[in-house]
C-alpha positions as CSV (number, residue, x, y, z in Angstrom):
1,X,0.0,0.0,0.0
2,X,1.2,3.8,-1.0
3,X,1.8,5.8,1.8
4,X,0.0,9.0,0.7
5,X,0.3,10.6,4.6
6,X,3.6,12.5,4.5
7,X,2.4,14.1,1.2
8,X,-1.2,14.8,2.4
9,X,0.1,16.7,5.9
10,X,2.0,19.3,3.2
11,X,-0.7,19.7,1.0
12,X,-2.7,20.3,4.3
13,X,0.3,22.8,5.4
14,X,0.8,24.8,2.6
15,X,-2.7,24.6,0.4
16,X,-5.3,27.2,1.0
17,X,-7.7,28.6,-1.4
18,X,-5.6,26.1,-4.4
19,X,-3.1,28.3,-3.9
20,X,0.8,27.1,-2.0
21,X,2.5,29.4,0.3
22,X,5.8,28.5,-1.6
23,X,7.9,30.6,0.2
24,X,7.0,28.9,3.7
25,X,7.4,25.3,1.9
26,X,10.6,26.5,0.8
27,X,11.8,27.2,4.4
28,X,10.3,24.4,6.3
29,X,9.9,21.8,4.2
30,X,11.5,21.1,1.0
31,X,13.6,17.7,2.3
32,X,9.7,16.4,3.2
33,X,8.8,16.5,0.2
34,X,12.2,14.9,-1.4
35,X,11.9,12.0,1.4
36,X,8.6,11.3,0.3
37,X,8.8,11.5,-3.3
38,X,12.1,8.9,-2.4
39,X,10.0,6.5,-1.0
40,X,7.6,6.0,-3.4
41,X,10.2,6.1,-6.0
42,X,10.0,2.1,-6.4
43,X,6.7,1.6,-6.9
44,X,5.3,-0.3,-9.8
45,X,2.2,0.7,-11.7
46,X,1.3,-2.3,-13.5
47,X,-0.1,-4.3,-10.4
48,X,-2.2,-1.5,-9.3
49,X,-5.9,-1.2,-9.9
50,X,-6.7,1.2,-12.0
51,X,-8.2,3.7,-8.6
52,X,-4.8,3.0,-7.0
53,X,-2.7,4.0,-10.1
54,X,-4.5,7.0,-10.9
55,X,-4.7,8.7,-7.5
56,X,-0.5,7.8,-7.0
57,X,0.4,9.4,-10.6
58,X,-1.9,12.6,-9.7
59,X,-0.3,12.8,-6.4
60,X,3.0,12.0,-8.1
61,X,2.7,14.6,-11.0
62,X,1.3,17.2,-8.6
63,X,4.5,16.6,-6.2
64,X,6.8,16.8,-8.8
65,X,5.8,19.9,-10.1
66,X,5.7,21.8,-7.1
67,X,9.4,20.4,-6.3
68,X,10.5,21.9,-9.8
69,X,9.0,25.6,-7.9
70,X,10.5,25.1,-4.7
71,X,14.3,24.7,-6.7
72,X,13.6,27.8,-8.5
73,X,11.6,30.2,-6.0
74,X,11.8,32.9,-6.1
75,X,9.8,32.7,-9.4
76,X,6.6,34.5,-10.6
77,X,5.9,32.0,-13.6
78,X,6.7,28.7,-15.2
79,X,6.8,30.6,-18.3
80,X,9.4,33.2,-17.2
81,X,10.0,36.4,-19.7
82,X,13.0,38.1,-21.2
83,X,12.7,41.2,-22.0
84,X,9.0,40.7,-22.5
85,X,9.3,38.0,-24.8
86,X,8.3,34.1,-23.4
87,X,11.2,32.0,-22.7
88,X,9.8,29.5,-24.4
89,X,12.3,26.8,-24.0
90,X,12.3,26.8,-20.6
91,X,8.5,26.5,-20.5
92,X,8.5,23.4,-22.6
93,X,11.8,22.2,-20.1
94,X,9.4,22.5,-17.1
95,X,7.3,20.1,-18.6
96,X,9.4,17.7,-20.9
97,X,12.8,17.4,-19.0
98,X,13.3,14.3,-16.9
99,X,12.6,15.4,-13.0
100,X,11.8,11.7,-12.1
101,X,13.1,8.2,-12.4
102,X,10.2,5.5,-11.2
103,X,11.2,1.9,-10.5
104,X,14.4,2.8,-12.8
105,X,12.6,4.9,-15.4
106,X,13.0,8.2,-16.3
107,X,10.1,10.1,-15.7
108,X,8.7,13.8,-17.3
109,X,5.3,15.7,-16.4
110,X,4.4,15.1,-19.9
111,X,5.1,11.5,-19.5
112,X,3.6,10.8,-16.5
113,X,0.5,13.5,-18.1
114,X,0.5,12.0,-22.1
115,X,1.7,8.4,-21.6
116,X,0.7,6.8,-19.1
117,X,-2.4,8.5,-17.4
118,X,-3.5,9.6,-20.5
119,X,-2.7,6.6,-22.8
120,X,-4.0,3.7,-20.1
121,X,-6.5,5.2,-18.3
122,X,-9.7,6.5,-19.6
123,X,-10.8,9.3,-16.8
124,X,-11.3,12.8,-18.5
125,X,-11.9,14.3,-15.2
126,X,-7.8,14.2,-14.7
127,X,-7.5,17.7,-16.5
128,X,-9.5,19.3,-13.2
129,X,-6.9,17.6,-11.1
130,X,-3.4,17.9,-12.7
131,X,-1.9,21.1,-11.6
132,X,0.5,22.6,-13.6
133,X,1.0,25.4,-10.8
134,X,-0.4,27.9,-12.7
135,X,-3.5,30.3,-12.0
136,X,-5.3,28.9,-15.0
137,X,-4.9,25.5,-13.8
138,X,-7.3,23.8,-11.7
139,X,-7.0,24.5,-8.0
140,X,-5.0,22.3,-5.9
141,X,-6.8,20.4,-3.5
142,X,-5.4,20.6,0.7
143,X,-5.4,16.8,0.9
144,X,-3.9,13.9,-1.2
145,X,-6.0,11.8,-3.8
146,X,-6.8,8.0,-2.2
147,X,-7.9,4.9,-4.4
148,X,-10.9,4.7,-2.1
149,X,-12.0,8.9,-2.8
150,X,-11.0,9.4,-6.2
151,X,-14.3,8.9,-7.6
152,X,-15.6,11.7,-5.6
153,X,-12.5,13.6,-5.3
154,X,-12.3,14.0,-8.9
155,X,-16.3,14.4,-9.7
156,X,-15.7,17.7,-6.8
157,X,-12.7,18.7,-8.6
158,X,-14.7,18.5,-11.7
159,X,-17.9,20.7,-10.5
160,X,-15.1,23.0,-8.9
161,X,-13.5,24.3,-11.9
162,X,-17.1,24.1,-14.4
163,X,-18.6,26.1,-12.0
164,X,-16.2,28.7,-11.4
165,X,-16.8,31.9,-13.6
166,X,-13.1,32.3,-14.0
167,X,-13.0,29.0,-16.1
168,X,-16.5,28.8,-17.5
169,X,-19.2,31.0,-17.9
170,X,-21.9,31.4,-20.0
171,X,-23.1,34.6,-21.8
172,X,-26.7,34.5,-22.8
173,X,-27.0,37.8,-24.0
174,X,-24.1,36.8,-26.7
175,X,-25.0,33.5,-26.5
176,X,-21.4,32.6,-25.7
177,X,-19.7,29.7,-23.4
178,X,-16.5,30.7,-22.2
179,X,-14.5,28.6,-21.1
180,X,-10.5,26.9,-20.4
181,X,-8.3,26.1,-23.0
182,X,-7.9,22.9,-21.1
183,X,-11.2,21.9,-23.0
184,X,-9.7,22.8,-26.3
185,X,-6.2,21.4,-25.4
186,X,-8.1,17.5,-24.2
187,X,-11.1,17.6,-26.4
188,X,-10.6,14.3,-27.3
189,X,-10.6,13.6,-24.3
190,X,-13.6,14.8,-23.1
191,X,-15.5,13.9,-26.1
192,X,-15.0,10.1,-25.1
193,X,-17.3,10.8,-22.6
194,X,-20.2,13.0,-24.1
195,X,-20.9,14.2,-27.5
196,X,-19.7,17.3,-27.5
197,X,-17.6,19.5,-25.2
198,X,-21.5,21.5,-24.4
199,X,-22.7,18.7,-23.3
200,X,-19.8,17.6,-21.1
201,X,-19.8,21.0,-19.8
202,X,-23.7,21.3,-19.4
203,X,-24.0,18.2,-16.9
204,X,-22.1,20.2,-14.4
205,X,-24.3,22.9,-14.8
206,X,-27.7,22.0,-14.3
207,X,-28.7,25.5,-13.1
208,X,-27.9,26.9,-16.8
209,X,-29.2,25.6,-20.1
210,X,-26.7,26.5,-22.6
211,X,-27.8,25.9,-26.2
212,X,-26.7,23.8,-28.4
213,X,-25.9,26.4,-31.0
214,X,-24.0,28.2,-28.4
215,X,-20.5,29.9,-29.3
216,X,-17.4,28.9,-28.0
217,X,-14.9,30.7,-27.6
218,X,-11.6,30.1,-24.8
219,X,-10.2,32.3,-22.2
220,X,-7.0,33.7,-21.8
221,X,-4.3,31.3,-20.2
222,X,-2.5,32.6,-17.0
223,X,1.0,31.2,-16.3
224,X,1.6,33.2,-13.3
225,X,2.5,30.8,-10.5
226,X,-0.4,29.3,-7.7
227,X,1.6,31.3,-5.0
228,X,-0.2,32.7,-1.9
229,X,1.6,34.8,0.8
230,X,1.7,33.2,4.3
231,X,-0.7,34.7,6.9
């Protein structure tokens, strides 16, 4: 059995609002994290159920990205500027380098995200739980993902981010949906599981009819780090 505890009591810590006091982590608790990332560093996917494999790689992905912060931070973005213009090789680094080696393989977000979550598992709801610690992303949730919650953990994180006006919103007067690119970047994904990325969107929304003629069109993408300031 994964021992989710150490890595639930600093998501407890440091999570408020989806948002990390990074620059309290950094000072208290960085080796944490490393020792617990350690120990799970031998674990085998393939024997897992599929509830058990799913929570560990979210918990594992979400982990791993906030440890790529913590050696950084200070840092206002994981898409850092020079001179106004997006360093955007060290944006695609963040998510393609390896930062990980799992029972003696080398690990990236994007593989962890793209080729194994995405490619074995068939749970759209993923994209509300990944966080890529960026204000557009999803919010982080202040407790670790279990095999025996992750139904419900995941259909809350779901709700979460369709219902908050910041990610979707509908405009009736313009009869326009608004919404995150993450629907446009995972269609596919999303359209496994309803015929259309309205209909996905309107079962979490069962408050607001949204036609089916309805134009879509996607909000602006924030890279600016998850960061809160300590109280």
């Amino acid at each position: 059995m994964i021992d989710f505890t150490p890595w639930n009591d600093l998501l407890t810590r440091y999570v408020a609002d989806g948002q990390v006091d990074y620059a309290r982590r950094q000072t208290e608790s960085v080796d944490r994290l490393d020792q617990w990332l350690k120990s799970v560093s031998s674990v085998q996917i393939d024997p897992l159920d599929e509830q058990s494999a799913i929570a560990f790689l979210i918990n594992l992905y979400n982990a791993l990205a906030i440890q790529q912060v913590l050696r950084k931070y200070p840092i206002d973005s994981i898409r850092p500027t020079v001179l106004g213009i997006p360093n955007l090789a060290s944006f695609l680094r963040f998510f393609k380098k390896d930062v990980y080696t799992l029972n003696g393989q080398s690990l990236s977000l994007d593989n962890i995200e793209h080729d194994i979550l995405r490619s074995r598992y068939s749970e759209s709801r993923i994209h509300f739980a990944l966080v890529c610690v960026s204000a557009s992303c999803p919010s982080l949730r202040p407790n670790a993902y279990l095999p025996t919650q992750l139904n419900a953990q995941l259909q809350e994180d779901t709700q979460q981010f369709i219902n908050n006006p910041e990610k979707v919103k509908y405009d009736a007067p313009s009869n326009t949906l608004y919404c995150s690119k993450i629907f446009k970047w995972y269609e596919e994904d999303f359209l496994k599981r309803s015929p259309s990325i309205i209909s996905y969107i309107q079962q979490y929304l069962p408050n607001t009819q949204i036609p089916p003629n309805v134009a879509i069109e996607y909000l602006p993408y924030s890279w600016q780090l998850n960061q809160r300031t300590s109280s």
